[in-house]
N, C-alpha and C positions, 0 to 999 in steps of 0.2 A: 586779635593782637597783630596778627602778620597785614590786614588791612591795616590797621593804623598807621603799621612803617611803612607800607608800600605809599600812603595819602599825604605821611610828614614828609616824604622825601622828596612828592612832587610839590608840594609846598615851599619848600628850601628852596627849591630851585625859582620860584617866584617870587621869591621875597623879595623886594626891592627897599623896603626901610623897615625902619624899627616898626611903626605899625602892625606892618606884613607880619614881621617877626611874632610880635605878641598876640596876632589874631594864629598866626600857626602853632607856637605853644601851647595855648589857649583850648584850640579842637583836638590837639595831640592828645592834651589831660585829659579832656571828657570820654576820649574812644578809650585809653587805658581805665580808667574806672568804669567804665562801664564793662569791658571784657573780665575785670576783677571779681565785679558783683557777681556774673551770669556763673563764672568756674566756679565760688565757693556756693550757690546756688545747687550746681551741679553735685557738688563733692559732701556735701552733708547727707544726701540717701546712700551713696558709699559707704562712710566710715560709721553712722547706725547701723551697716547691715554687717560690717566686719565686727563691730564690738557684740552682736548678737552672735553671730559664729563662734566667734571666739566663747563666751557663757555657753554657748551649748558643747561648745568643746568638751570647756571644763566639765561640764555637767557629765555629760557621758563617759569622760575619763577615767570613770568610779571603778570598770572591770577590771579584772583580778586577778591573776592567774592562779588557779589551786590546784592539788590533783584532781585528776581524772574522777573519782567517785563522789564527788562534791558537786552540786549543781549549783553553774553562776548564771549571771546573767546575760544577754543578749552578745556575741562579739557584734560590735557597733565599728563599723569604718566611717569616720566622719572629712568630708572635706570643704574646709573653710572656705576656698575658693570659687566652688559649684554647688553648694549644700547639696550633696550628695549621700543620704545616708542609707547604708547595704548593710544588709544580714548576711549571714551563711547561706547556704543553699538549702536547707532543710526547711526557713521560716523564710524562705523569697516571695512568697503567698499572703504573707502577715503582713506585710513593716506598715505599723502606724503612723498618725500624722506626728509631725515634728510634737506637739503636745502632748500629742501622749506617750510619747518617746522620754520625756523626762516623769513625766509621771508613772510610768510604767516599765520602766526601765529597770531598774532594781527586782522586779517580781514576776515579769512576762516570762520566760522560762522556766524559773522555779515550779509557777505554777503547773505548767504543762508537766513537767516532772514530775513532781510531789506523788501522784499515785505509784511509782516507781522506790521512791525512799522509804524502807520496809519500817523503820520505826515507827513512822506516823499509823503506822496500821493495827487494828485492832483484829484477829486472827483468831483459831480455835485454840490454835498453843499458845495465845499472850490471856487472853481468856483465863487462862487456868493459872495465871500469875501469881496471885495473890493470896491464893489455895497454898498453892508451891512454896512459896516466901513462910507461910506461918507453918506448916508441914515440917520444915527445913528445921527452920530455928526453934522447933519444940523436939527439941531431939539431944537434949543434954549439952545445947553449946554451952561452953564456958565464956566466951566472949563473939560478939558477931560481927562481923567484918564485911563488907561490900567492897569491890570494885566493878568499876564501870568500862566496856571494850567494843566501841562502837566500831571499830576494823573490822578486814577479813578473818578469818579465821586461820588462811595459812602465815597471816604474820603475828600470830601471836607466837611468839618462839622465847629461844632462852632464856634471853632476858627474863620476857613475863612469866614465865616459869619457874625463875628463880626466888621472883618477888614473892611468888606464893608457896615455892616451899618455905622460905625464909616465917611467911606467918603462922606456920605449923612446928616449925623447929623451935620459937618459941610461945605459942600457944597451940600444943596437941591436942587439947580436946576444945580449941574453936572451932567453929564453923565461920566458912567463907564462902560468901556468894557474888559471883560473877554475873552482872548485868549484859546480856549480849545475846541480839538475836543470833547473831554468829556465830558463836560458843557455843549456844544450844542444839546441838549437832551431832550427827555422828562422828565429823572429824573432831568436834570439839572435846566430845568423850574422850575417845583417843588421847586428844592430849593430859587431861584428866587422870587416866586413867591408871596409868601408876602409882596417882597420888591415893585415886581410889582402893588400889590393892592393899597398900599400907593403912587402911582402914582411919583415915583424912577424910573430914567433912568439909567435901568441895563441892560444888555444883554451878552449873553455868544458866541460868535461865532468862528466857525474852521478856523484856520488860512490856507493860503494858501501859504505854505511855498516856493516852487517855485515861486508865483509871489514875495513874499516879498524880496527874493535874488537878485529877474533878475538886472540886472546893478550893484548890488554893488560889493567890493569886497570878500563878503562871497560866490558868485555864484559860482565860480573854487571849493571851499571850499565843497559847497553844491552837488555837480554833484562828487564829489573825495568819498565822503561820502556813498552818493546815489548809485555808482558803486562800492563798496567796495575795493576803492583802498588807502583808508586813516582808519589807525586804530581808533575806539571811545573810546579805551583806557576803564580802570577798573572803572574810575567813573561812573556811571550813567550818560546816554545820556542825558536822560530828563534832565539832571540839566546841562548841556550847552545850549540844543536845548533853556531852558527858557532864558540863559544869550542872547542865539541871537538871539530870537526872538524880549527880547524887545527893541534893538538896531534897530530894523528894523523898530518896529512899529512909533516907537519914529524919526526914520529917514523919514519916507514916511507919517507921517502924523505930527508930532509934539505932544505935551502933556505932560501928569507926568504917571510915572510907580512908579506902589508902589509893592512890594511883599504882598503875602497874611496873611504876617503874621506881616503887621506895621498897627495899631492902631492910625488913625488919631486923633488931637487934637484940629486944630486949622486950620482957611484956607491956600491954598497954593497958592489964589487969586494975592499976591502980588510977587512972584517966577518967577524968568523967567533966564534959560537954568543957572542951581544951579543943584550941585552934593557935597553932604555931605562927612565931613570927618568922620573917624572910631575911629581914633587914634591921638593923638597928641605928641610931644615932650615934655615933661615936664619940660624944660628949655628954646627952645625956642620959643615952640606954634607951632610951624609947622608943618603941616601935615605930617601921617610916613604914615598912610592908609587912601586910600580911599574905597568907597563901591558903589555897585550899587543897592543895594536894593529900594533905590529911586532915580529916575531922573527925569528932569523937564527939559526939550531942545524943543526948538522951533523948526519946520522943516527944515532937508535939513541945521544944525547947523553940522560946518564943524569936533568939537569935537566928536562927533555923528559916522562921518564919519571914522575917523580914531580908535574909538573905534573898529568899524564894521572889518577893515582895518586889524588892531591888532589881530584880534581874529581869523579871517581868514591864517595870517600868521604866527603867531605866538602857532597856537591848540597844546595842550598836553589834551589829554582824560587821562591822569594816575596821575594828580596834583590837588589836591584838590585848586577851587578858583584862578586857573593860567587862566583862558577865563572870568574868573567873578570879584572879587572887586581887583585881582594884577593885572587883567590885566587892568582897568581902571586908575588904582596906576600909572603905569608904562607909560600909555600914557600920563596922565599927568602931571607927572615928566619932559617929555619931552618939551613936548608945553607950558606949565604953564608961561607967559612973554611973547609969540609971539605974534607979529601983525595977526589978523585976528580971535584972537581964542576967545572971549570975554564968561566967564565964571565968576560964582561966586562959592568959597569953603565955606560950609559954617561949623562951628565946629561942633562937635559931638555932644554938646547938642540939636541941631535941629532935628534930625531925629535917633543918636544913644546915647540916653542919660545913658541909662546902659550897660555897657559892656557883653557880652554873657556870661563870666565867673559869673557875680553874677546878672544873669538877674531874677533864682530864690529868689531873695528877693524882687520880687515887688510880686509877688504870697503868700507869707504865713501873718500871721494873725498876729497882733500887741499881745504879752503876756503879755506886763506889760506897767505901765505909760509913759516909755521910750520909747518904741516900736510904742504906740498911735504918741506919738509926731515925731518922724522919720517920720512915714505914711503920717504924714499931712503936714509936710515939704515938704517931698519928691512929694508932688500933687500938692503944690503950686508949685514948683520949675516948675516940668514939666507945668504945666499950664502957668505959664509966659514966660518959656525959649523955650518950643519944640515946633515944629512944630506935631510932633507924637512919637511913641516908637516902635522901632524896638523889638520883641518879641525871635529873636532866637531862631525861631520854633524847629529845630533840638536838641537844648538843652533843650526846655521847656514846650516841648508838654507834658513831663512827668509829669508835674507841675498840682496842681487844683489851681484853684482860691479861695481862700480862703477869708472867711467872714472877713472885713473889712478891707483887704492889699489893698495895692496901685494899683494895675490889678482891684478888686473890687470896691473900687472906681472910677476908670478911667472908668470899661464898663460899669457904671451903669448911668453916665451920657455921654457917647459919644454913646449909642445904641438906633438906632429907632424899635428894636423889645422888645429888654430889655428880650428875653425871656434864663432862662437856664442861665446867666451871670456863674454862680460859677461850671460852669463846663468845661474842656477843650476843 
């Protein structure tokens, strides 16, 4: 282009008529079009190789942040400008080609880990599981009950403590069994263990996740996993591994699953194969959500089965509650009216009587005359209507219990230790 003006200029200065004139506009045109063709020539392996960057961006963007005891995948540093793609220092040895960076991206770390995640393992003491399971519950439960506690064991505290004396205060002579390699412990006794004085059938034991798969459809699911050939996605494993675990349990033996953080009220003696609603319509009552933080299915209940079904085929590790209460949502939706499927819904004030968004107002302290009177409404209500209250742990572990709220009330007569109630 700068040739061009430097050659119309000495042109100008020659021109002597029109002629001149239109033979020098003439050559002006052809060098500008021609400098035109050659730059967008240029500029198209450019902007292919920017709009590639950019999709591998996105592509890699997928990492997660979780806690610390959760295996993600690769930290990926990408830079659009230099395709520069770095690992940590640990796997500086590894980094695949750009290909398999997208393909492999999601499961290259997991896999390296996975012999580290005790679940997956089959061991002397998960071995004797299923020994232990019918041992357990042939011992005059009156009703049996699972939770599932994929944590450490030093954070299983008050709270879940509470939740399980709460199931003894109103079923004394059930039995409660705790899914948890962590629980199954010496420290775990311990905490156990006053429950055990008072002569409570509780017990924590390691689940045996290979056997609890074998035949169903979560086994393809389990061994894809196991072999690192299916991404765990950014959520926290532990918090699906518990969605399928207690579909298993509940499949291979039958009973009620409670999360550790629902606060029994009232028996679940009269329940049988019931799954609460979350949400309703507010025009026409109909369920929008359901949840699985409690379930109550009898064995080998064919809804059970296609929950299992569902989660197996349907896994998204990167969707908050798409393996856990949507995906129950969703199988229900389906089958909800089929012959064979015999289920009761029952509404939210049975098991979700507060919603997570204002679950902190059963936690703080009446201030005024008003305040009193709300608290005692609100006791009676749950007293007559729930079955128990779903606590929202993730939202309300924050929370203290405070002297004379409705939480305060509620543990101070549903605890057989009664000890620490006002503290989270």
């Amino acid at each position: 282009m700068l040739a061009a003006k430097i050659l119309g200029c000495r042109l100008v200065n020659q021109a002597k008529s029109p002629i001149a004139s239109i033979i020098f506009f003439a050559v002006l045109m052809f060098f500008m079009l021609a400098d035109t063709m050659i730059c967008n020539i240029s500029l198209e392996p450019a902007a292919f190789t920017d709009k590639e960057d950019s999709q591998e961006l996105q592509i890699l963007k997928v990492v997660r942040k979780t806690s610390s005891d959760v295996v993600v995948p690769l930290p990926w540093t990408v830079s659009t400008q230099n395709k520069i793609i770095e690992v940590d220092e640990e796997h500086r040895n590894s980094v695949p080609s750009s290909l398999s960076v997208r393909k492999e991206h999601g499961v290259g770390k997991f896999r390296r880990k996975l012999p580290d995640y005790g679940i997956f393992k089959s061991d002397e003491l998960t071995k004797r599981f299923h020994g232990r399971v019918l041992e357990f519950f042939n011992n005059g439960c009156e009703v049996h009950f699972f939770m599932a506690w994929i944590s450490t064991v030093e954070s299983f505290g008050r709270r879940e403590t509470m939740a399980v004396e709460s199931v003894f205060k109103s079923h004394p002579d059930g039995c409660l069994m705790i899914l948890s390699r962590t629980m199954d412990s010496i420290r775990g006794y311990r905490n156990l263990k006053p429950l055990f004085d008072r002569g409570f059938k509780v017990m924590a034991v390691a689940p045996d996740l290979p056997f609890l798969v074998k035949n169903t459809p979560a086994e393809a699911w389990f061994n894809d996993m196991k072999s690192g050939k299916k991404d765990p996605g950014g959520i926290p494993l532990a918090q699906n591994l518990s969605n399928l675990i207690r579909l298993l349990a509940l499949h291979k033996y039958g009973g009620i699953y409670l999360d550790t953080d629902f606060i029994v009220l009232k028996s679940f003696k009269g329940l049988k194969n019931t799954i609460g609603a979350q949400n309703v319509d507010g025009t026409s009552k109909n369920w929008t959500r359901l949840n699985n933080a409690v379930l109550v299915f009898d064995m080998n209940h064919p809804l059970v089965f296609k929950f299992i079904e569902e989660f197996a085929l349907t896994f998204d590790g990167n969707k908050w509650g798409h393996n856990g209460p949507y995906m129950v949502s969703r199988v229900v939706g389906r089958v909800e009216g089929l012959a064979g499927y015999n289920f009761t819904i029952l509404p939210p004030m049975a098991f979700y009587p507060v919603d997570w968004i204002k679950i902190g107002s059963l936690f703080k302290e009446p201030k005024d005359r008003a305040g009193s009177r709300w608290v005692e409404a609100k006791v009676q209500q749950l007293k007559e209507k729930a079955y128990g209250v779903h606590l929202w742990n993730k939202r309300s572990s924050k929370f203290r219990v405070e002297e004379g709220s409705v939480m305060g009330r509620l543990m101070a007569v549903h605890c057989v230790l009664c000890k620490n109630k006002h503290t989270s």
